[in-house]
ZAFI-259145 format. One line per 3 residues: for each residue x, y, z of N, C-alpha, C, O. Coordinates in Angstrom, 1 decimal, m for minus. Atoms other than C-alpha are relative to their C-alpha. Layout:
BEGIN
X/Y/Z/X/Y/Z/X/Y/Z/X/Y/Z; ...;
REM end
This chain:
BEGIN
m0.3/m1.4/m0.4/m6.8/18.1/m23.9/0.2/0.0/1.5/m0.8/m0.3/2.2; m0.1/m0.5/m0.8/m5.4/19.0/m20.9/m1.0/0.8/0.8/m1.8/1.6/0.3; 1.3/m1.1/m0.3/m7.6/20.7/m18.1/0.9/1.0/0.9/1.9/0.7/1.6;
m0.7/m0.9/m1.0/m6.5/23.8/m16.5/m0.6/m0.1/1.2/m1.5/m0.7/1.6; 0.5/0.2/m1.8/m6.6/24.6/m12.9/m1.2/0.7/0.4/m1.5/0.7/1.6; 1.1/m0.8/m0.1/m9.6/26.9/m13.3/m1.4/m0.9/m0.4/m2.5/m0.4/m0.5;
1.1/1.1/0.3/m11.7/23.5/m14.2/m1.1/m0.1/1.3/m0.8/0.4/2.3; 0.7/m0.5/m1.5/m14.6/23.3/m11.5/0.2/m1.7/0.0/0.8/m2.4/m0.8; m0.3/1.3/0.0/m15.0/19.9/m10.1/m0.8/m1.3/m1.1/m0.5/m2.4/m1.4;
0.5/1.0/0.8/m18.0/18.8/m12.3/0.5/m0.3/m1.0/0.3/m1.4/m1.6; 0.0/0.1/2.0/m16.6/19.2/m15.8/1.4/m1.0/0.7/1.7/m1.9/0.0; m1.6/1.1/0.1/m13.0/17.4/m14.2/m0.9/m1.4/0.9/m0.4/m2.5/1.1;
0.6/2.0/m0.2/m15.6/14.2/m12.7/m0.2/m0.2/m1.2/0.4/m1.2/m1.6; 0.7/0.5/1.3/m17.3/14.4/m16.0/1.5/m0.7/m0.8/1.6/m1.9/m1.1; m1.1/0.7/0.6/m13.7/14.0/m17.6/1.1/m1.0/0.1/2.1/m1.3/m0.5;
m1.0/1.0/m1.2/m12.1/11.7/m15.2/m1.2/m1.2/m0.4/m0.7/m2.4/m0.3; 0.5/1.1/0.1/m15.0/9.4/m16.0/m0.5/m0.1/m1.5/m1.5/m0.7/m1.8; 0.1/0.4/1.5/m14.9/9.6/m19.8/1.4/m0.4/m0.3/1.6/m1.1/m1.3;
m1.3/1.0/m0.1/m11.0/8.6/m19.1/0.1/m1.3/0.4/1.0/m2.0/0.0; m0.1/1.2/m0.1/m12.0/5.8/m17.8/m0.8/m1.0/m0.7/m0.6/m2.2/m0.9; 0.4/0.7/1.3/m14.7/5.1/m20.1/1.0/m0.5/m1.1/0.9/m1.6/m1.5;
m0.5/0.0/1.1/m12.3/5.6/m22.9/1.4/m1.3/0.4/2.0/m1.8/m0.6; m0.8/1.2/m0.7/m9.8/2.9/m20.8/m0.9/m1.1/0.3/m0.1/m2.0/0.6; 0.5/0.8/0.1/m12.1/0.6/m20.5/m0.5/m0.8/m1.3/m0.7/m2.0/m1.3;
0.1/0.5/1.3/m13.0/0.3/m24.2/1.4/m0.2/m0.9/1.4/m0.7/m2.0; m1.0/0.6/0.7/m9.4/0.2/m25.1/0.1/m1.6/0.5/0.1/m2.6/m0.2; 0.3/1.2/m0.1/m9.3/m2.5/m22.8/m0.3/m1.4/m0.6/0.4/m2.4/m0.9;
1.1/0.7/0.8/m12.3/m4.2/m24.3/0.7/m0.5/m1.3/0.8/m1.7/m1.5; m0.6/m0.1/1.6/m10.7/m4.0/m27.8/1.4/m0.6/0.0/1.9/m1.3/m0.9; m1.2/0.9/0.3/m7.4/m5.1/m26.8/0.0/m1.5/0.6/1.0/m2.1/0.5;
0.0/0.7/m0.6/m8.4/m7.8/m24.9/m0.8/m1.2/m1.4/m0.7/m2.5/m1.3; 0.6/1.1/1.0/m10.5/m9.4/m28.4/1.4/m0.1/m1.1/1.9/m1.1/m1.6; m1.4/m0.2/1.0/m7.3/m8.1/m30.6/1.3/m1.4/0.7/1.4/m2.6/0.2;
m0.8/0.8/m1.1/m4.8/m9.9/m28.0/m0.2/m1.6/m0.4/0.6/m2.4/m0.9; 0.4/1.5/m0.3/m6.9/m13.2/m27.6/m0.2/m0.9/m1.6/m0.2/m2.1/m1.7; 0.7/0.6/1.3/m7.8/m13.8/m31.3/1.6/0.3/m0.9/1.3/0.4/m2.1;
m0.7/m1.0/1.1/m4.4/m12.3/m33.2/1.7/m0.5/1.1/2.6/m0.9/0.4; m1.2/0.0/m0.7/m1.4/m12.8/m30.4/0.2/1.1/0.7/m0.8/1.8/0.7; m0.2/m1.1/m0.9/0.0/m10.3/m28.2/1.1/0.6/m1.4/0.8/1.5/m2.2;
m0.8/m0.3/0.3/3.0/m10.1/m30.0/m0.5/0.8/m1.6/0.0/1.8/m2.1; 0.6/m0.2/1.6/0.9/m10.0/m33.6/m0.5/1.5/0.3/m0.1/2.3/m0.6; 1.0/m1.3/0.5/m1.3/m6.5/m32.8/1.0/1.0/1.0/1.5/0.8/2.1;
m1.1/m1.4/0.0/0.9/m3.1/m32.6/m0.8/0.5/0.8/m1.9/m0.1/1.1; 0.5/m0.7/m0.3/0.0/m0.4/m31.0/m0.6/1.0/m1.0/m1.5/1.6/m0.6; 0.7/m0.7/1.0/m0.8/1.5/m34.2/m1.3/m0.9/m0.8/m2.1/m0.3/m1.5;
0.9/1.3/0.1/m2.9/m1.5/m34.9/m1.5/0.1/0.9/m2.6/0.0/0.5; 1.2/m0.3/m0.9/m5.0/m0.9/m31.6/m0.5/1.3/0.2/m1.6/1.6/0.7; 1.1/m0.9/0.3/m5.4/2.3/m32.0/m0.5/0.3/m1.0/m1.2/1.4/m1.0;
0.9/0.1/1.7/m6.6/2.0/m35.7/m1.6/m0.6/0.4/m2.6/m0.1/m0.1; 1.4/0.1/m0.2/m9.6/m0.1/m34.1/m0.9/0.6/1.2/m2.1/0.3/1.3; 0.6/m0.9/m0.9/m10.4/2.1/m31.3/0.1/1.2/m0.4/m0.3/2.1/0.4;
0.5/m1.3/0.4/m10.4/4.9/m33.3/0.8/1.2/0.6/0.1/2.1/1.0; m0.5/m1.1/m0.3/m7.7/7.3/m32.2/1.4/0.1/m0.6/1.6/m0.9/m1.3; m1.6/0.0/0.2/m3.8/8.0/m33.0/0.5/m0.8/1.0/0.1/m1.2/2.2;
m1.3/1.1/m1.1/m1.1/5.8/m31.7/m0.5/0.6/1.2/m1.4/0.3/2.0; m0.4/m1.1/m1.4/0.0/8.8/m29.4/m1.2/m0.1/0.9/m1.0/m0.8/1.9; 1.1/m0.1/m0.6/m3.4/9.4/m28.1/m0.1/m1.3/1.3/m0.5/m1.2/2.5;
0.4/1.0/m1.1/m3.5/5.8/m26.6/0.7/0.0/1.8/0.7/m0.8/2.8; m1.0/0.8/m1.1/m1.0/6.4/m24.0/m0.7/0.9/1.1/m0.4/0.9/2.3; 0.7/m0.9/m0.9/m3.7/9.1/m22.6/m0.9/m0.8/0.8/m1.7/m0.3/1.6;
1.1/1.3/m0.7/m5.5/5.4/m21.5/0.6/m1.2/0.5/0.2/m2.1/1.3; m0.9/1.1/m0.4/m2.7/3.3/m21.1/1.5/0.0/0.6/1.8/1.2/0.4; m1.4/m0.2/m0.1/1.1/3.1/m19.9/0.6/m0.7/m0.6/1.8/m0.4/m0.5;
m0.7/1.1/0.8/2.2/0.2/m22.1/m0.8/m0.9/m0.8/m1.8/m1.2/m0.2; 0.5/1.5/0.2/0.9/m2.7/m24.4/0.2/m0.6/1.3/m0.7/m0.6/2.1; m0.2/0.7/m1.3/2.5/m4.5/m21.5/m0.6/m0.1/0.6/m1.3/m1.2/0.9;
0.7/m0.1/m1.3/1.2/m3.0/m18.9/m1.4/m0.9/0.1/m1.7/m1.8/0.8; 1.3/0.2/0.5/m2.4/m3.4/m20.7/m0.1/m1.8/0.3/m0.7/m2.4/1.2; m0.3/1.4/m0.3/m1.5/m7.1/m20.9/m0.4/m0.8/1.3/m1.3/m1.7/1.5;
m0.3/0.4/m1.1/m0.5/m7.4/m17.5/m1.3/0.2/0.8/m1.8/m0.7/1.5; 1.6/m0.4/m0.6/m4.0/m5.4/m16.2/m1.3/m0.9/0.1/m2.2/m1.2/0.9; 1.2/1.7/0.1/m6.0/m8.2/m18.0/0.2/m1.0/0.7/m0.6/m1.5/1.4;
m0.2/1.6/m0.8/m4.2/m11.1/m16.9/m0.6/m0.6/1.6/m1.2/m1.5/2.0; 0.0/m0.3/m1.2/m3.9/m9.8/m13.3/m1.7/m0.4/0.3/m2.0/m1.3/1.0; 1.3/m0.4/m0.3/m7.8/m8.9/m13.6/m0.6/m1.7/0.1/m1.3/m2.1/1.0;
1.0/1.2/0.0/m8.9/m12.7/m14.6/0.6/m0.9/0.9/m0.2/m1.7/1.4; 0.1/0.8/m0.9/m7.0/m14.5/m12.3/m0.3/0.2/1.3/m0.2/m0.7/2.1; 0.2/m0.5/m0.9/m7.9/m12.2/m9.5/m1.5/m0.5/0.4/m1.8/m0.8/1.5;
0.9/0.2/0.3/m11.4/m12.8/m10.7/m0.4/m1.5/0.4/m1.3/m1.9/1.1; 0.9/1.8/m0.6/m11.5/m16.7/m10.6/0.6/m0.4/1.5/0.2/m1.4/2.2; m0.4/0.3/m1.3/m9.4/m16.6/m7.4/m1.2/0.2/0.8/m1.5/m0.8/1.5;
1.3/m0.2/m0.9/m12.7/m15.1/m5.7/m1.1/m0.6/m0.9/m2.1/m0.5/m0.2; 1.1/1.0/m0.1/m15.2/m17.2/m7.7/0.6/m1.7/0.3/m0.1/m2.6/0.0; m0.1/1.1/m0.7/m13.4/m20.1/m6.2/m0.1/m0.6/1.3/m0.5/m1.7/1.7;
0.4/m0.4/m1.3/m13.5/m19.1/m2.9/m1.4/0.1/0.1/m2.0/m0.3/1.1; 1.7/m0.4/m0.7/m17.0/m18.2/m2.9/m0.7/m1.1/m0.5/m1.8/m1.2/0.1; 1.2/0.9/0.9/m18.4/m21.2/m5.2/0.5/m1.2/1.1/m0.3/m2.1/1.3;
m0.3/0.9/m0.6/m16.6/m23.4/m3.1/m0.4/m0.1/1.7/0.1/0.8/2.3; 0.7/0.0/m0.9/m18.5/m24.3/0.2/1.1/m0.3/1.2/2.0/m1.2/0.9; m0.9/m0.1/m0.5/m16.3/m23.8/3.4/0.3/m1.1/1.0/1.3/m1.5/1.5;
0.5/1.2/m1.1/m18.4/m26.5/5.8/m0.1/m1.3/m0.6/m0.5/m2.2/0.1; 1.3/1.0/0.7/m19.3/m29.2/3.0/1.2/m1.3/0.3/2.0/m0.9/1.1; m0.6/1.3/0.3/m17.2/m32.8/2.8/0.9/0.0/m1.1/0.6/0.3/m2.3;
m0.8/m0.7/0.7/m14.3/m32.5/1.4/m0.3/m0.5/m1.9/0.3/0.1/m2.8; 0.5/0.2/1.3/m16.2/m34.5/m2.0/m0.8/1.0/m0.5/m0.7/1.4/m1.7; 0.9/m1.2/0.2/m18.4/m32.0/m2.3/0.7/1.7/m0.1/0.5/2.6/m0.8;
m0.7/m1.5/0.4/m16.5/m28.9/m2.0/1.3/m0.3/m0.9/1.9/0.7/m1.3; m0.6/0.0/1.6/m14.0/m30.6/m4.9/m0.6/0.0/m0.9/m0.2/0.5/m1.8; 1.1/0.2/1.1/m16.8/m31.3/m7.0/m0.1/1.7/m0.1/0.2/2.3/m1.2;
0.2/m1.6/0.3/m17.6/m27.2/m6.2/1.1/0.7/m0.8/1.1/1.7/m1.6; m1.1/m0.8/0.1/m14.2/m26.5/m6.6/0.4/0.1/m1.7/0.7/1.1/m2.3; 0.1/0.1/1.6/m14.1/m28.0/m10.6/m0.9/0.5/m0.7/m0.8/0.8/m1.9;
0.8/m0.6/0.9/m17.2/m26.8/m11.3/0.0/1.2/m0.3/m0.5/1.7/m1.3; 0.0/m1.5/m0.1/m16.6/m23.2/m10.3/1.3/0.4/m1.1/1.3/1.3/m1.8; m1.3/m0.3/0.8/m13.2/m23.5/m12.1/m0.2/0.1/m1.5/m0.1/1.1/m2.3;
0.5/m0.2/1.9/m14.4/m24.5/m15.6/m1.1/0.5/m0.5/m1.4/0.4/m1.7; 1.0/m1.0/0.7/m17.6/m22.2/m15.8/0.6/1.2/0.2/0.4/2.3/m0.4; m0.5/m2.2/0.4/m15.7/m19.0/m15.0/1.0/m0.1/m0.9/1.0/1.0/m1.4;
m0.7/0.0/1.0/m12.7/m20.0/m17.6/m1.0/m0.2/m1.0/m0.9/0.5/m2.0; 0.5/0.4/1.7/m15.2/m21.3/m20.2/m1.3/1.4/m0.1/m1.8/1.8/m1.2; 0.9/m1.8/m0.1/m17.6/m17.8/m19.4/1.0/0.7/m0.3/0.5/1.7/m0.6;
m0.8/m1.5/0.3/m14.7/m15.6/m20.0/1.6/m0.7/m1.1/2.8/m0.5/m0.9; m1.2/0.6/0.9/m12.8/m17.6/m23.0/1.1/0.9/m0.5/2.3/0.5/m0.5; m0.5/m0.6/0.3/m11.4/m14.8/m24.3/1.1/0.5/0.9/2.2/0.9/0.5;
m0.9/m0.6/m0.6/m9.7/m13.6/m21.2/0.6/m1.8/0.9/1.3/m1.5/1.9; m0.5/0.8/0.0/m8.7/m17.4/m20.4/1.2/m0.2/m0.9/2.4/m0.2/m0.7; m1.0/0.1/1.3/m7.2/m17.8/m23.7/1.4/1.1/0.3/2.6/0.8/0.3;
m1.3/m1.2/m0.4/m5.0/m14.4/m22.8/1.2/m0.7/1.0/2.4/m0.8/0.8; m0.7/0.3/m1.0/m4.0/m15.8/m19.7/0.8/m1.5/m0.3/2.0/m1.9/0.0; m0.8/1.7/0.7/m3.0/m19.3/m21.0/1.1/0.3/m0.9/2.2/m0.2/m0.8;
m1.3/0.3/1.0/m0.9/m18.4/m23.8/0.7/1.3/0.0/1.9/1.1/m0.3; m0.8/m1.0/m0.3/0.4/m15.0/m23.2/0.6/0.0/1.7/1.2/1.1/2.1; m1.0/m0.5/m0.9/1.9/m15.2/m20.0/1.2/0.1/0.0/1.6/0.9/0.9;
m1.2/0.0/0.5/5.2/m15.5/m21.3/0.5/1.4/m0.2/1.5/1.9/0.1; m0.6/m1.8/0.2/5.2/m11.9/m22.4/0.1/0.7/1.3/1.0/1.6/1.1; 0.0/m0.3/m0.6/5.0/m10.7/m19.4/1.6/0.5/0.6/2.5/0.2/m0.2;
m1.0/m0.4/m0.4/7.9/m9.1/m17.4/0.4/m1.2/1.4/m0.3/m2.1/1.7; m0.9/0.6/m1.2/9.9/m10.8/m14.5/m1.0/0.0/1.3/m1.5/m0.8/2.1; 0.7/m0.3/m2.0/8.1/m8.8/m11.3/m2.0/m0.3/m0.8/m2.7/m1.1/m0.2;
0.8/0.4/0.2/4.8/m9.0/m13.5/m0.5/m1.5/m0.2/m1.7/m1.7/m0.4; 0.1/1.6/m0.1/5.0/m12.9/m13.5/0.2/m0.6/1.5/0.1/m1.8/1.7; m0.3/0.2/m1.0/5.8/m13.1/m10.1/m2.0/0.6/0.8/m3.0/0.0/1.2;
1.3/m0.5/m0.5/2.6/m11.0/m9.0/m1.5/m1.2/m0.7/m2.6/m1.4/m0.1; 1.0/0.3/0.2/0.5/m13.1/m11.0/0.3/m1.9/0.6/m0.6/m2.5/1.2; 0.0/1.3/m1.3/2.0/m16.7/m9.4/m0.1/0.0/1.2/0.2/m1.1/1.7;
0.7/m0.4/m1.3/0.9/m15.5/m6.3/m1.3/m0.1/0.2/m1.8/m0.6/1.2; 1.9/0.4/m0.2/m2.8/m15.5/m7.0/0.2/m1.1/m0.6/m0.6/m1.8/0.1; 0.3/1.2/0.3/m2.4/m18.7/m8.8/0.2/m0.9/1.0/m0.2/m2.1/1.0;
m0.4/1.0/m1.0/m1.0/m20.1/m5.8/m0.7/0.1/1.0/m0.6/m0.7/2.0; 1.2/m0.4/m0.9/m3.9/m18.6/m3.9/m1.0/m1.4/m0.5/m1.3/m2.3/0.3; 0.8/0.7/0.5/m6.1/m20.6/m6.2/1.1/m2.0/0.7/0.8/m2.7/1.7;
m0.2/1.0/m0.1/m4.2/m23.8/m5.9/0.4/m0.3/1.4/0.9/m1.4/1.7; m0.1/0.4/m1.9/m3.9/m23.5/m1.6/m1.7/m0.6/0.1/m2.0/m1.7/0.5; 1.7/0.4/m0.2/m8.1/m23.6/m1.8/0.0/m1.5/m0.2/m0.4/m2.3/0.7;
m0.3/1.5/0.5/m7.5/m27.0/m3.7/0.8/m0.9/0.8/0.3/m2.0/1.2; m0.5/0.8/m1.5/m4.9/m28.4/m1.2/m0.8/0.0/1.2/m0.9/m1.1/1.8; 0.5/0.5/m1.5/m6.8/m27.6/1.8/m1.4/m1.1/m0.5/m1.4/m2.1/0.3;
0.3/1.0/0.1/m9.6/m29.7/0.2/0.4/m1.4/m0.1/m0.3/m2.3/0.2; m0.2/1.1/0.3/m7.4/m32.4/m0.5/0.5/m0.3/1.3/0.2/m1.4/1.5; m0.3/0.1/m1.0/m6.0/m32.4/2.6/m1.2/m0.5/1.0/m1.1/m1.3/1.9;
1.5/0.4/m0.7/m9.5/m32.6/4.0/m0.5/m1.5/m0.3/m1.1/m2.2/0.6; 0.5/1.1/0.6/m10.3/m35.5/2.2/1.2/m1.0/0.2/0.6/m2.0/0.5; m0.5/0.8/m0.4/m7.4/m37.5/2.9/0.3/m0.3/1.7/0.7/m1.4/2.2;
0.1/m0.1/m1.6/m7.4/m36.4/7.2/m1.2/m1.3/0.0/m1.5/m2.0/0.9; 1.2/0.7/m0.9/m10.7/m38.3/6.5/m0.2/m1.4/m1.0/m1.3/m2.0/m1.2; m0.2/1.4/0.5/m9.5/m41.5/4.6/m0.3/m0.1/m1.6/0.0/m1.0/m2.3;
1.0/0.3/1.4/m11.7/m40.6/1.0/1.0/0.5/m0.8/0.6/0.5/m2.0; m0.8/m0.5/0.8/m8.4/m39.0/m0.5/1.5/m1.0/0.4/1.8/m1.5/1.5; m1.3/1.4/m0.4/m5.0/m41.3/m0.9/0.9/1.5/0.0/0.6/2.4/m0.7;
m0.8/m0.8/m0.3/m2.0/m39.2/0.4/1.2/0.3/m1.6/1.4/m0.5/m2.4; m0.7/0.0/1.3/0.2/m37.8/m2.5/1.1/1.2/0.1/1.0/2.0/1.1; m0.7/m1.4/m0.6/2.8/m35.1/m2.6/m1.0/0.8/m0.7/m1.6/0.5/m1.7;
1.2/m1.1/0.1/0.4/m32.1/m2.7/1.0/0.3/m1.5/0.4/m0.2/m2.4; m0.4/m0.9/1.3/2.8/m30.3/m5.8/m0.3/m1.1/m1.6/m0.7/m0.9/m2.7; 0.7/0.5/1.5/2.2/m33.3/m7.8/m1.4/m0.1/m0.5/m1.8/0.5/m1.6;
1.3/m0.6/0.0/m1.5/m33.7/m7.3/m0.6/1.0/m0.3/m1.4/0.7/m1.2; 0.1/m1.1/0.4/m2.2/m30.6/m7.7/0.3/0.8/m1.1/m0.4/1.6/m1.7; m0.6/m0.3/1.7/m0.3/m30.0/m10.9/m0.9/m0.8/m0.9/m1.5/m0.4/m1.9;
1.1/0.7/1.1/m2.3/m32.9/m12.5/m1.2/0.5/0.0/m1.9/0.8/m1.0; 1.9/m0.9/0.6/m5.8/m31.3/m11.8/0.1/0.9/m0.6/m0.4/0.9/m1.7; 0.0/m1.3/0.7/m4.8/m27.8/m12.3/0.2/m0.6/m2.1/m0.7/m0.5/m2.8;
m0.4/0.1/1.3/m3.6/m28.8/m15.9/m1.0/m1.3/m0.6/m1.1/m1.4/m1.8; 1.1/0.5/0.9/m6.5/m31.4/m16.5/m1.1/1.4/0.2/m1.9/1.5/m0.7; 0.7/m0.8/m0.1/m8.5/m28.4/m15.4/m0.2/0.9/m0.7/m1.3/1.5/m1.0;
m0.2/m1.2/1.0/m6.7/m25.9/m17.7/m0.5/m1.1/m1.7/m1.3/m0.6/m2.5; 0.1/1.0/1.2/m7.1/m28.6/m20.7/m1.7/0.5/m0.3/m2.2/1.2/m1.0; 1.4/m0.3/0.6/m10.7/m28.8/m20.5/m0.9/1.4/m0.1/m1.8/1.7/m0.8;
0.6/m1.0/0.7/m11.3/m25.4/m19.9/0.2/0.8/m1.7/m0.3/1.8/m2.3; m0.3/m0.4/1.4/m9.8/m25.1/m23.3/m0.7/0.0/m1.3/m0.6/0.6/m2.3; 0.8/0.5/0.6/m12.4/m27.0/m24.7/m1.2/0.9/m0.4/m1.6/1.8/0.3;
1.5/m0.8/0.8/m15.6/m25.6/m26.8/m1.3/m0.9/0.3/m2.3/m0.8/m0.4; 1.4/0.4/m0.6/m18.1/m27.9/m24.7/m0.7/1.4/0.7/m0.4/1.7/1.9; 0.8/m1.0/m0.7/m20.1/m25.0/m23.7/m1.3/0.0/m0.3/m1.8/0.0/m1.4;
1.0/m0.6/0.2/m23.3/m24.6/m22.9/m0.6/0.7/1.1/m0.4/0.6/2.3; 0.5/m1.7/m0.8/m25.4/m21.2/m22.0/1.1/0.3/0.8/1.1/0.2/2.0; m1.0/m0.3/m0.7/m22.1/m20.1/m21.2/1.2/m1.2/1.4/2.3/m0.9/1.9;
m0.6/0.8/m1.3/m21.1/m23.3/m18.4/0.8/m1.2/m0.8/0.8/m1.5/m2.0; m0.7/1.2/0.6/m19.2/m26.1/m19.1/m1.4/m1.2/0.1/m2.1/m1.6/1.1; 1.0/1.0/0.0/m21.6/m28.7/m20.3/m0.1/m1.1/1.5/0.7/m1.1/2.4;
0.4/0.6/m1.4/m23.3/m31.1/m17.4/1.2/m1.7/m0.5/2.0/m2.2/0.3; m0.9/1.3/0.4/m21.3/m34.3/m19.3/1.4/0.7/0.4/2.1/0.0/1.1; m1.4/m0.1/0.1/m17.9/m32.5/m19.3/0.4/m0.2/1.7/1.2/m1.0/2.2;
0.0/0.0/m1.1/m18.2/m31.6/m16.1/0.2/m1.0/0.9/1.0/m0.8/1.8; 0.4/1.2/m0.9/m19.1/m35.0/m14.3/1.4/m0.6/m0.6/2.3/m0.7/0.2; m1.2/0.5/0.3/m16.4/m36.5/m16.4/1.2/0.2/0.7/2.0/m0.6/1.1;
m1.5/m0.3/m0.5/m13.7/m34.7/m15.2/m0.1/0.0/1.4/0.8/m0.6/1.9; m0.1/0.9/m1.1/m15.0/m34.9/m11.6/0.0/m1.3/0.2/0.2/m1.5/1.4; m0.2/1.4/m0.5/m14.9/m38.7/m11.6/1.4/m0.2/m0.3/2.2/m0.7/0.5;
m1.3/0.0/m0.5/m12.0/m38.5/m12.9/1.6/0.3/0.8/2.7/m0.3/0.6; m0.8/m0.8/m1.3/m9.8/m36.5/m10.3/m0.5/m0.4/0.9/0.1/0.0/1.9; 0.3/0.4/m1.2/m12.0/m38.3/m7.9/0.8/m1.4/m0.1/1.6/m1.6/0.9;
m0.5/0.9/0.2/m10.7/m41.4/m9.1/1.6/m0.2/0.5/2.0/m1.2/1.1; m0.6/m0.3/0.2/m7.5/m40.1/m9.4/1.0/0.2/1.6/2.2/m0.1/1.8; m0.1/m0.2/m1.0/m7.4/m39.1/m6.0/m0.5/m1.5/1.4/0.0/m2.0/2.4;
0.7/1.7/m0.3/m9.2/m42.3/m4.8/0.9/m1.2/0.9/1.2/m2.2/0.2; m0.6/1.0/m0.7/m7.3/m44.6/m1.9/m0.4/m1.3/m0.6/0.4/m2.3/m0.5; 0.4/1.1/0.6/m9.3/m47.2/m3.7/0.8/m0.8/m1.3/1.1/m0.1/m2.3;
m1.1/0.3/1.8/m7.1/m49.5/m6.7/m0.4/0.1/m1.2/m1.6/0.0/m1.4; 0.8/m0.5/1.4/m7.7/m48.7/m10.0/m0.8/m1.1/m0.3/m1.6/m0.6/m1.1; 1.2/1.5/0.0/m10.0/m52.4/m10.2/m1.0/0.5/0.4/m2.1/0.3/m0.2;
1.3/m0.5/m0.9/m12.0/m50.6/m7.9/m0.6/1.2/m0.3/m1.7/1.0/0.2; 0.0/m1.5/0.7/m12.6/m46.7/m9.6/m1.5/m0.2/1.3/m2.1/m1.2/1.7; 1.3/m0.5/m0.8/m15.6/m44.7/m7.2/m1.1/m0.5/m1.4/m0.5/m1.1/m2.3;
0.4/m0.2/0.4/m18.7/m44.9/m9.2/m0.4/1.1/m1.0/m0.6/2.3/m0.8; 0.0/m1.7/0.8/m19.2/m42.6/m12.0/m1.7/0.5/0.1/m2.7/m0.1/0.2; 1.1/m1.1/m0.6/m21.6/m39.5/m11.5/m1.1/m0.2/m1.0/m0.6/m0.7/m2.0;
0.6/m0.1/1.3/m24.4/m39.5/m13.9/m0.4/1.2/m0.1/m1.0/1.7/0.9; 0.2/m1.8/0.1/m24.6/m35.6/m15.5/m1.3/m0.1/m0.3/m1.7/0.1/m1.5; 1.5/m0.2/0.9/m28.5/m35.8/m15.3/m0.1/1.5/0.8/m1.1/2.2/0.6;
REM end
């Protein structure tokens, strides 16, 4: 319902924040519909069948499936762009702040599977200018990751590589294993974890493959 202009301001906060209540649980709902079903698979008569209102109604919380889409996506990689930043230590050696950088990476994808999974296989739906906005933060995420490696090779413990390929191999062993159902209490198990740091350390490693770093032990 519409509010007239004779609304005072409490009753239009109260209803300005049951709008965004009521957007936040479409959200919610399309974000398990989405992840589990396809984008393409769940209608909008579909989502609003389990949120409980008419089609029409939904567009009083949304401006598109799309858009909705695009809001999520936006939201999780915005999301692990700043838990990578922050998990990742700014002073440490450049071994140490890749070790942070993988671990930070696969506990906030494997903590937020559902909005991983979105972002992994629905990007495709997306629009043109909306795929552009979100390779922008991904390219935020994967500068953090260069300037470590760059760190690490300025100081001999990283073998020089073109940064786009390097880079592509982690990110995509990184996306792999977050794909994985090693989880525990929400983190990526202490084994998964160590594994895939040794090997991207390795990987990375001026040393010959005869010679591999020592592997970590996940005690």
């Amino acid at each position: 319902m519409s509010l007239s202009s004779s609304t005072t301001p409490a009753k239009r906060t109260k209803a300005n924040s049951g709008l965004a209540s009521s957007h936040e649980q479409v959200r919610e709902i399309a974000l398990t519909l989405f992840a589990e079903n396809g984008f393409q698979n769940v209608s909008l008569r579909k989502l609003a069948e389990t949120v409980g209102v008419q089609p029409g109604s939904l567009y009083n919380h949304i401006e598109s499936k799309n858009d909705l889409l695009f809001e999520l996506i936006d939201e999780h990689e915005t999301d692990l762009l700043d838990a990578l930043e922050t998990g990742t230590p700014r002073n440490g050696g450049a071994q140490e702040r890749l070790f942070a950088y993988i671990r930070a990476h696969l506990d906030f994808n494997i903590q937020h599977q559902q909005r991983f999974s979105l972002t992994h296989f629905e990007f495709r739906n997306l629009t043109t200018g909306q795929k552009k906005t979100i390779e922008i933060l991904r390219n935020k995420q994967v500068s953090v990751l260069n300037e470590i490696i760059q760190q690490g090779v300025q100081k001999k413990l990283f073998k020089s590589m073109p940064h786009q390929i390097g880079t592509a191999i982690i990110v995509a062993m990184l996306g792999e294993a977050s794909n994985t159902k090693h989880v525990n209490n929400g983190t990526a198990s202490q084994c998964t974890t160590a594994l895939l740091q040794n090997m991207i350390l390795n990987l990375l490693s001026p040393a010959s493959p005869a010679t591999p770093h020592s592997v970590i032990s996940p005690t």
